[in-house]
Each structure stands twice: as structure tokens, then as C-alpha cells.
C-alpha positions in Angstrom: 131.4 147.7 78.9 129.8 146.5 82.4 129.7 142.2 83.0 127.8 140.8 85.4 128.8 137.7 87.1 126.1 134.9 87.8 126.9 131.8 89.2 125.7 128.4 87.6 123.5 126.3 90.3 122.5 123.1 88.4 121.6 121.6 91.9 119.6 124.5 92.7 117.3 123.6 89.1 117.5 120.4 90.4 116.1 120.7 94.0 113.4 122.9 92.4 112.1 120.5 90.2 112.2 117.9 92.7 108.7 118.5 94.5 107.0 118.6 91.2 108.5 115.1 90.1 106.6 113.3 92.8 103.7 115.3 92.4 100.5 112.7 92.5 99.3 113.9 89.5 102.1 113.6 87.5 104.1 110.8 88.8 101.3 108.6 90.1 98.9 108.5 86.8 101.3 105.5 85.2 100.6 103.5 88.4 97.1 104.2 88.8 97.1 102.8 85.2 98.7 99.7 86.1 96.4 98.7 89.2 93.2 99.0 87.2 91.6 98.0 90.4 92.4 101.6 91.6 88.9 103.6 90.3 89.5 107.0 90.9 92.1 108.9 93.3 94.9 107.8 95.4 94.1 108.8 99.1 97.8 109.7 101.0 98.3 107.0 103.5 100.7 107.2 107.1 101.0 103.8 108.3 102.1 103.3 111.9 102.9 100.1 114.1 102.6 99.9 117.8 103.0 97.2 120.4 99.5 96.2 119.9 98.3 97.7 117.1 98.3 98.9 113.4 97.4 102.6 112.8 96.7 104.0 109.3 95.7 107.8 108.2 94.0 108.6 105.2 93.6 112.5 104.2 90.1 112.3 103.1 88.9 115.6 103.0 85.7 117.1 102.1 84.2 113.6 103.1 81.1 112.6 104.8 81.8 109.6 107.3 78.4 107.9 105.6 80.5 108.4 102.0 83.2 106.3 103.2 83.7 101.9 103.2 86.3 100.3 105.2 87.1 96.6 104.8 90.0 94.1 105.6 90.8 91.2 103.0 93.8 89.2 102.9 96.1 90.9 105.1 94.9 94.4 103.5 93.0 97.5 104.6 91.0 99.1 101.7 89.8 102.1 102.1 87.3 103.2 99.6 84.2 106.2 99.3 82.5 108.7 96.7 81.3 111.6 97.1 79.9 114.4 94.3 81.1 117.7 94.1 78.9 119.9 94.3 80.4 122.4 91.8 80.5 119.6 89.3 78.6 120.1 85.8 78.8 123.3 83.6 79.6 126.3 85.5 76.8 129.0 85.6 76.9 131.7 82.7 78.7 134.1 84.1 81.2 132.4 85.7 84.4 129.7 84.8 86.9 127.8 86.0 90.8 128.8 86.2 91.9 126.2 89.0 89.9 123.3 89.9 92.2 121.3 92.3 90.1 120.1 95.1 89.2 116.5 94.9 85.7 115.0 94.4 84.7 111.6 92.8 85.7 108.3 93.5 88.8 106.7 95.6 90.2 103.6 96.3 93.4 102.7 98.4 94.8 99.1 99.4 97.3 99.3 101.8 99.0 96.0 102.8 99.2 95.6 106.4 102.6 95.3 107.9 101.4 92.7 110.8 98.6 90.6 111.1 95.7 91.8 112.9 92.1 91.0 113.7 89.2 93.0 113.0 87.3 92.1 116.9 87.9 95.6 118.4 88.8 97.6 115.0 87.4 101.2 115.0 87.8 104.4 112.7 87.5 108.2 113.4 87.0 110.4 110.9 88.3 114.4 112.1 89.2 117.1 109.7 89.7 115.7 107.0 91.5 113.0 108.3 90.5 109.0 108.3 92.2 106.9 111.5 91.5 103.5 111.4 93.0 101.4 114.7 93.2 97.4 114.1 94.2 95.8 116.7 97.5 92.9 116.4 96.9 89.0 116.1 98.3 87.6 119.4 100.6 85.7 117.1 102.1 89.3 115.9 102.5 90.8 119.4 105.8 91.1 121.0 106.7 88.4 123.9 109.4 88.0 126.2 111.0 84.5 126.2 112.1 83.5 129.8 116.0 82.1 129.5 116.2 79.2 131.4 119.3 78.3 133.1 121.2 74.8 132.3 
């Protein structure tokens, strides 16, 4: 009679299944519920401050620059577009689907500005797939040294 000897990983099971939790499709549909002001899908956002300015990334792809609105309202940046897949519809006769993954439709993303900023000198770049939109800081949001004065 021959054993063999396997050793019991629970944290391996759990590492695995990690990725999957925070998968957008799964973990994000209750909260695209909840902000019914969300049409469509959820954009993944970097957000980065500088000395003088607020940077954000959008992974747009498959995105015409024309398909795409950018607006600033209340201390926000939402970043919206639609665009049609062109694949949509029945398939042809002969042919079907087994994975359709690639996004296509409407999206809508609000992202709440860290800082205040103006929109004089605001600009966006659109490059691979990839949205940048630069807004520049309100003077009041800058950094400033303050002289110390001696008594």
C-alpha cells in the first residue's frame, strides 16, 4: 500500500481567488447599481497630483477622440463617450461567439478631484488607448513657502 503526502495550502486557495474577487465585473456590478448615474462601464482611473497640477488616466481603448466628452462640475472630472462595436448584432451564419470581452457601448466615470483646479489651460491627449487629462491647480491649492520672520 503506497500514501502519498500532499500538503494543505488554504492561503494558497486564498491568494488564487483573490484577483477574481476584485474583478470589475464581478465586484463592481453592485456599485454600478447604486450610482444609477453611472450608464454603462466603469473606465479604470490613475489619479496623480503634482506641484501644479492634477493628472488623471482613463484606459479607454478602442476609442475615437471625437467619441469622447470631458467636463468639470463641482470639484469633479467626468469623463464620459460611446462608441458601437462593430461586431455588435447577430453574428453571421456561420459563425458564433465563445468569448466576447472587449468593451463597446456606453461609459461614464466621475472622479472627485483631490485639489481644486481651474479649467484656463486644461488639455487632454488621447494615445493608445489611453485618456490624459492635465488640469491645472487653483492658486489657492498650490504649495507656498511662508517667510518666518524674526521677533
Amino acid at each position: 500500500m503506497t500514501f502519498a503526502i500532499r500538503s494543505w495550502r488554504p492561503q494558497a486557495r486564498r491568494q488564487a481567488l483573490a484577483p477574481r474577487f476584485f474583478d470589475d465585473e464581478w465586484f463592481a456590478r453592485p456599485f454600478r447599481l447604486a450610482f444609477q448615474d453611472s450608464p454603462g462601464w466603469l473606465p479604470p482611473v490613475d489619479i496623480e497630483e503634482t506641484d501644479d497640477a492634477v493628472v488623471v488616466r482613463a484606459s479607454v481603448p478602442g476609442f475615437q477622440p471625437d467619441e469622447i466628452q470631458i467636463t468639470t462640475a463641482d470639484g469633479d472630472l467626468i469623463i464620459q463617450g460611446a462608441h458601437e462595436d462593430e461586431s455588435k448584432g447577430e453574428p453571421a451564419e456561420d459563425s458564433r461567439f465563445h468569448v466576447r470581452e472587449r468593451r463597446a457601448g456606453r461609459f461614464y466615470r466621475r472622479v472627485p478631484l483631490p485639489v481644486r483646479t481651474t479649467a484656463a489651460g486644461a488639455g487632454a491627449r488621447y494615445e493608445n488607448g489611453v485618456l490624459t487629462v492635465h488640469i491645472p491647480k487653483a492658486d489657492e491649492a498650490r504649495a507656498a513657502n511662508i517667510a518666518i520672520e524674526s521677533a
